[in-house]
C-alpha positions in Angstrom: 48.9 32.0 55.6 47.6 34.9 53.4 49.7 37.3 51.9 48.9 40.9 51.1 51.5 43.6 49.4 51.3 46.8 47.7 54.3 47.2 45.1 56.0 49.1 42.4 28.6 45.6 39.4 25.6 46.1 38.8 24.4 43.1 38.8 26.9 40.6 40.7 25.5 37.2 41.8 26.2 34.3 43.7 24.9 30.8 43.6 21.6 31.4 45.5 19.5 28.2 45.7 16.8 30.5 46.9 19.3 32.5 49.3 18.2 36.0 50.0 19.5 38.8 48.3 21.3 41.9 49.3 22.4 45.3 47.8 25.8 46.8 48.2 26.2 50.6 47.9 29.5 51.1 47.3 32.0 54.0 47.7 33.5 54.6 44.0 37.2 54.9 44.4 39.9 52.2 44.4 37.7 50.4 42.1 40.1 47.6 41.6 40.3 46.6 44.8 36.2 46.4 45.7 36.1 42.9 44.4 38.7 41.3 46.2 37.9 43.1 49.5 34.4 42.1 49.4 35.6 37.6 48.4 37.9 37.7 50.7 35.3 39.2 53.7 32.5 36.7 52.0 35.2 34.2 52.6 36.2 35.3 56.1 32.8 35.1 57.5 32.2 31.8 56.0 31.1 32.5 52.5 32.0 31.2 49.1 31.5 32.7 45.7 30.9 31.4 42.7 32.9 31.8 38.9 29.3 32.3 37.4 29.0 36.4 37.9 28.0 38.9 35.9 29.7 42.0 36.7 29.7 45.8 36.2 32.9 46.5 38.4 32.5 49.9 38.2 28.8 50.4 39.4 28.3 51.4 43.1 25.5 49.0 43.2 25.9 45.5 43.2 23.6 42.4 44.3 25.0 39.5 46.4 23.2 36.7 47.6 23.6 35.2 51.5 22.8 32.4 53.4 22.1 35.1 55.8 21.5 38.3 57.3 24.2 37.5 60.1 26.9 37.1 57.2 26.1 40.7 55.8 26.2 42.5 58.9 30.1 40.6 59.5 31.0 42.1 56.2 29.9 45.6 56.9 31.8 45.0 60.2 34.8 44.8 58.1 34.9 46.5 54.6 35.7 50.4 53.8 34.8 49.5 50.2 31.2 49.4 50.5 28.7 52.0 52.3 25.8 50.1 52.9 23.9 47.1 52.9 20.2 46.3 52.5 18.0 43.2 52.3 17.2 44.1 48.6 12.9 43.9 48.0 12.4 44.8 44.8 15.0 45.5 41.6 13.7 47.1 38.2 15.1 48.9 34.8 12.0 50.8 35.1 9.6 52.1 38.0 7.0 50.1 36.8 9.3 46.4 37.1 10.5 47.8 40.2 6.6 48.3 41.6 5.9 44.8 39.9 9.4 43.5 41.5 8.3 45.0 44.9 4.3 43.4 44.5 6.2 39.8 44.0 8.2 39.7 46.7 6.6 37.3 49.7 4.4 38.7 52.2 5.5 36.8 55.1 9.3 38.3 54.6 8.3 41.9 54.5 5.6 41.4 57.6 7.9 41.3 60.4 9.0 44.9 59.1 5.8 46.4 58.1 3.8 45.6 61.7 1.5 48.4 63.5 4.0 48.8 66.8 7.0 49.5 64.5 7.9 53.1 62.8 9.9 53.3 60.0 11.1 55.8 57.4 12.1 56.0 53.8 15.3 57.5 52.0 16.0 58.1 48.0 19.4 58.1 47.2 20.3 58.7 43.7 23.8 58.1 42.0 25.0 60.8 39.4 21.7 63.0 39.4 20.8 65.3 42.5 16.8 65.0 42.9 15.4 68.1 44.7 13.4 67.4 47.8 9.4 67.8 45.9 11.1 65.0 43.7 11.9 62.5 46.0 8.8 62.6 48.2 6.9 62.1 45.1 8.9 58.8 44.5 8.3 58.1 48.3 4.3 58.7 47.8 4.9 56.3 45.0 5.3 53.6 47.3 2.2 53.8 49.2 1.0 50.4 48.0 3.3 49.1 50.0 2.0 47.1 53.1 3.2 49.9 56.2 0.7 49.6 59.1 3.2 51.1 61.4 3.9 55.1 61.8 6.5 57.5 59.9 9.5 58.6 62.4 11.6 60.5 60.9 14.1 60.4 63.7 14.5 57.8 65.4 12.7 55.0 63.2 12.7 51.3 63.8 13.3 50.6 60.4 14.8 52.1 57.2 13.9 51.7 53.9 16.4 53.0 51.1 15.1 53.7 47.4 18.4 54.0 45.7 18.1 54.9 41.7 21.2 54.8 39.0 21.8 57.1 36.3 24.4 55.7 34.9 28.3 56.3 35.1 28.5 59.4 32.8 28.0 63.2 34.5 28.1 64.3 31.1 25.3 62.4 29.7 22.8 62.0 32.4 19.8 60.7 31.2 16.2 61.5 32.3 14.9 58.3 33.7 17.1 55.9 35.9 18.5 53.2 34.7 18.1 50.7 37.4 16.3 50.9 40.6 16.7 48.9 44.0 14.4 49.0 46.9 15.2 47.6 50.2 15.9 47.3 54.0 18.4 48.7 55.2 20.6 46.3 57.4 24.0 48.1 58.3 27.1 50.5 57.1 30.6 50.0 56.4 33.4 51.3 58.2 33.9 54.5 55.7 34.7 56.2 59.0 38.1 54.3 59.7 39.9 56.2 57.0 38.9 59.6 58.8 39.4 58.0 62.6 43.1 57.1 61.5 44.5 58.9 59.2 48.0 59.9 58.9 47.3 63.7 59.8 46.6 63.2 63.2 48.8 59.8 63.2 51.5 60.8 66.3 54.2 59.1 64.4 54.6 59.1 60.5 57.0 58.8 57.8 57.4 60.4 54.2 55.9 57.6 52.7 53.5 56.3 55.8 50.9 54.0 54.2 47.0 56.0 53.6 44.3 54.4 56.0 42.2 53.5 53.5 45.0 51.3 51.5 46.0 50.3 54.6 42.7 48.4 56.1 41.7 47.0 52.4 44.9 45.3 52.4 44.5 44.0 55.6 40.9 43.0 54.4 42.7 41.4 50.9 44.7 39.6 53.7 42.0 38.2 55.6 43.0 39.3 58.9 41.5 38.1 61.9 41.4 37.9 65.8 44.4 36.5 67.3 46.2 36.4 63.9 50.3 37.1 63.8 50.5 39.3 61.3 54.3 40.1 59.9 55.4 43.4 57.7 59.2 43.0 56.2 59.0 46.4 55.4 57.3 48.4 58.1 58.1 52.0 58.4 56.3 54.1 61.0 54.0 51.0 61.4 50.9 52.0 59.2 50.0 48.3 58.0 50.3 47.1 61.9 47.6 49.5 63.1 45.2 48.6 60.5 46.3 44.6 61.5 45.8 45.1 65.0 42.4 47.2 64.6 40.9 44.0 63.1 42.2 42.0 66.4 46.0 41.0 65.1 49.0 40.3 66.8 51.9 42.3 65.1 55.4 42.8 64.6 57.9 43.9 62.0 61.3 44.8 60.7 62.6 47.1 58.8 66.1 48.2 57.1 66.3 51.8 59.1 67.6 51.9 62.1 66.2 55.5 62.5 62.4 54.6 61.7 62.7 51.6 63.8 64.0 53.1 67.2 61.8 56.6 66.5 64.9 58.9 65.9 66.2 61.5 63.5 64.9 64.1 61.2 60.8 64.7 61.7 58.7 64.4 58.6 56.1 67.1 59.9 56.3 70.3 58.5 57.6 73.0 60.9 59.6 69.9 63.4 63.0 69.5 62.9 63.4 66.0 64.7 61.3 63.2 66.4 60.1 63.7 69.8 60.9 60.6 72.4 58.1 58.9 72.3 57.3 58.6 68.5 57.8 55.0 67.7 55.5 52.8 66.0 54.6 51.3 69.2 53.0 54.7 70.4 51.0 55.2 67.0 49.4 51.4 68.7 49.1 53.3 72.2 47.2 56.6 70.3 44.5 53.9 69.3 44.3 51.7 72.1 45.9 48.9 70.5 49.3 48.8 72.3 48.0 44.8 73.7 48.9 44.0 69.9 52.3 45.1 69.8 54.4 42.2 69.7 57.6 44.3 68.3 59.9 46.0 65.5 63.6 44.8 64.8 66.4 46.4 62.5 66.8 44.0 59.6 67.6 43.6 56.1 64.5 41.8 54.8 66.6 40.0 51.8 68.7 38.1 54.7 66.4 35.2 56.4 66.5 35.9 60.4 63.4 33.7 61.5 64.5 30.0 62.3 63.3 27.4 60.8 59.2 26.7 61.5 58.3 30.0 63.0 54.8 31.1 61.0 53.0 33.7 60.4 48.8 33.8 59.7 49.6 37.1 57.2 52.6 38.8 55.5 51.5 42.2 54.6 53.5 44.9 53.3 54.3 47.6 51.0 58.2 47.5 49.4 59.9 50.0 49.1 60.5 51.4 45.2 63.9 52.3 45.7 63.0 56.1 44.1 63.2 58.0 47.6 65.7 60.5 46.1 65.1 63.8 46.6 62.6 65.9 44.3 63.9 67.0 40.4 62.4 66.5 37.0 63.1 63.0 35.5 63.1 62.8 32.3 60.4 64.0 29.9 56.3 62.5 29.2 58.0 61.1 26.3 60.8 59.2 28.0 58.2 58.2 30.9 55.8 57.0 28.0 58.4 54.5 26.7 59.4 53.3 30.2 55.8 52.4 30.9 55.7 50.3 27.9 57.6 48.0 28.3 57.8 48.2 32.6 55.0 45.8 33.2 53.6 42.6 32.3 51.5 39.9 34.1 54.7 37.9 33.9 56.5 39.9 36.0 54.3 39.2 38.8 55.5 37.3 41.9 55.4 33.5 41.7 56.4 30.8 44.2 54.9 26.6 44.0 53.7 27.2 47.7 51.8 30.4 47.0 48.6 30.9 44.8 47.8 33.6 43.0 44.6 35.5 44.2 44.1 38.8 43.4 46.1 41.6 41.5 45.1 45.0 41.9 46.5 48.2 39.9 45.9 52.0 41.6 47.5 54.1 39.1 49.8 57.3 40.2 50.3 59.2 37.3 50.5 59.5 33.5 53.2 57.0 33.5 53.4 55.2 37.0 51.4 52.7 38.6 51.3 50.3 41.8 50.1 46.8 42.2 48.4 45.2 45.2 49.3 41.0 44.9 47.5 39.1 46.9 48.7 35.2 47.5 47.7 32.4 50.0 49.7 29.5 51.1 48.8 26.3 49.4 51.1 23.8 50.8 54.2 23.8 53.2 57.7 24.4 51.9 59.9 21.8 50.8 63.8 21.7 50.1 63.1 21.1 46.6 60.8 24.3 46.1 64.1 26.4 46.8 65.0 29.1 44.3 62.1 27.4 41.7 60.6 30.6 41.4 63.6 31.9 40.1 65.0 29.0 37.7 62.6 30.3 34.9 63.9 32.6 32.2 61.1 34.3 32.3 62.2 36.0 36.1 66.4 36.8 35.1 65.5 40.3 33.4 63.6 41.1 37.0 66.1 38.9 39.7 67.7 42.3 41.0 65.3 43.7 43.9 66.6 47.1 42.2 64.9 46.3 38.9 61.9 49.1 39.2 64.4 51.9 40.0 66.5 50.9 37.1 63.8 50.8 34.6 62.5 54.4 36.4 65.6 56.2 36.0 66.8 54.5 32.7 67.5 57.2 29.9 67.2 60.2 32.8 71.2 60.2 33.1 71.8 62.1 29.6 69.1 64.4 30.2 70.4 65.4 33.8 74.3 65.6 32.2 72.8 68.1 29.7 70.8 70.2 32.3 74.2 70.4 34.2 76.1 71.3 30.7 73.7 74.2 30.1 74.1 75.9 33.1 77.7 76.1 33.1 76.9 78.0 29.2 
């Protein structure tokens, strides 16, 4: 079982015993999650990494290697982290030891791409400098020593070749020459276009706190979700962790605390609707994508009181708790009170810890000056036993944290005298 849930690069290598090498563009946002996305889709599609990396988390460019093309094309099947992937030729800190990287690469593995019956055509992408079009055909004319016997197509090539030049991670200091360069073939994108396809604006039936597409898929991804999975959110709202679940091939079902959210009824979140129409459910946010096969179902439940009998199993547990701050809108406290809350609010000894669970990832997408989120990410090691009961729990380290109302606490702590004085001023 794998469990996923949200809560309160350069250079990056594997072992490659002469396995070829690929290039990852990726998209540069959620940067903490990019790395366990893209191990856990290495992982899914058969993959192993290695300890031994050197990384540059940050970059938008970072070098893998794979047993195989096959394996690449799987992970752009799956991640909205990365952009693209390409079979990487040639790698340099300079044009010249990129032209010199590009002159040692084999023969015989560029030939099958480079033949008389095939067209082809070739991109420049640059990160953090915009290259006028005179600019990047004379970086394309710079490749002519390459071995093309086929024809430039424009259109509708045969292949693609990408040259794709860094100039570094600050806009403010740019400097003239790239700092690394990568040349290579591209093999396929990612699927950037999921978080557009589903998002919550055109979602038929959302909530004031429905999860974004994006989050929603990567944690999927962090959960290794696959085909014929059973995939189980304690927590699910309108539903948005199920759709991502099911897109991937999941079974799904859910509970959740509100009867209202559950059955589809009560005040709409929509601006300019006063209440939910009869048919939005979660199960019709499944129908809107053509995923309604994967609805198992949704049932009213406190998610602190066990209602599965003993042995049912689940492949993934994914969800996103609620915070227990879903008041309604007013200031809380000042930067100054906020700065001392997030002081001492979190350490890594706080986090979630159970003998039949393993640590895996922990991811942190901050929310403001003073507030930040977590995405834990824990698989099953071994089966529960009678003994393993509460042992999460024993250890002093847990009783400040035991209530399930501890974030809400340590949000509105102090906030009381400030709101008593508000109220005492406007009665002067």
């Amino acid at each position: 079982m794998r469990a996923s849930g949200g809560g309160g690069g350069g250079a990056m290598a594997l072992p490659s015993a002469g396995l070829p090498c690929y290039l990852l563009l990726l998209a540069q946002e959620n940067l903490e999650f990019r790395l366990p996305e893209i191990k856990s889709l290495v992982s899914l599609c058969g993959g192993r990494f290695s300890d031994e990396q050197e990384l540059r988390l940050n970059s938008p460019f970072w070098i893998l290697s794979m047993p195989s093309e096959e394996m690449a094309r799987g992970l752009m099947k799956r991640t909205v982290c990365a952009k693209s992937v390409f079979e990487l030729w040639g790698h340099g800190k300079s044009a010249e030891e990129l032209y010199s990287s590009l002159k040692n690469y084999p023969a015989e593995k560029m030939a099958p791409f480079l033949q008389s019956n095939l067209t082809y055509k070739i991109k420049v992408h640059t990160f953090n400098k915009t290259l006028t079009q005179e600019e990047k055909i004379q970086k394309i004319d710079s490749l002519e020593f390459l071995p093309f016997e086929g024809k430039v197509n424009l259109k509708k090539p045969n292949h693609i070749f990408w040259l794709l030049e860094d100039y570094g991670m600050d806009p403010n200091n740019i400097p003239e020459q790239p700092l690394d360069l990568y040349f290579g073939r591209w093999i396929a994108d990612g699927q950037r276009d999921l978080i557009e396809s589903y998002s919550v604006k055109r979602r038929h039936f959302i909530g004031n706190t429905s999860m974004d597409a994006c989050l929603a898929f990567l944690m999927a991804n962090h959960g290794r979700v696959k085909p014929n999975d059973v995939v189980f959110d304690p927590f699910v709202g309108t539903g948005g962790l199920l759709i991502a679940s099911a897109h991937f091939g999941a079974y799904v079902c859910g509970t959740d605390i509100d009867y209202n959210t559950v059955h589809g009824l009560g005040k709409a979140s929509r601006k300019n609707q006063k209440w939910r129409g009869p048919d939005e459910n979660i199960r019709a946010n499944l129908r809107q994508y053509g995923l309604e096969k994967h609805y198992l179902d949704v049932l009213v439940s406190d998610a602190s009181k066990a209602i599965w009998r003993k042995g049912v199993k689940f492949d993934a547990v994914i969800t996103d708790p609620p915070y227990g701050i879903r008041e309604a809108t007013r200031r809380t406290g000042s930067q100054k009170e906020m700065a001392k809350m997030a002081e001492r609010g979190y350490t890594e000894e706080i986090i979630p810890r159970h003998p039949c669970l393993k640590l895996i990832s922990n991811c942190e997408q901050t929310l403001s000056s003073h507030t930040s989120r977590h995405l834990i990410t824990m698989e099953k090691v071994k089966d529960f036993e009678d003994e393993d009961r509460d042992s999460h729990i024993l250890d002093s380290q847990y009783l400040p944290y035991k209530s399930h109302n501890s974030f809400r606490e340590k949000y509105f702590s102090g906030v009381t005298k400030r709101i008593a004085k508000e109220e005492k001023d406007s009665q002067k």
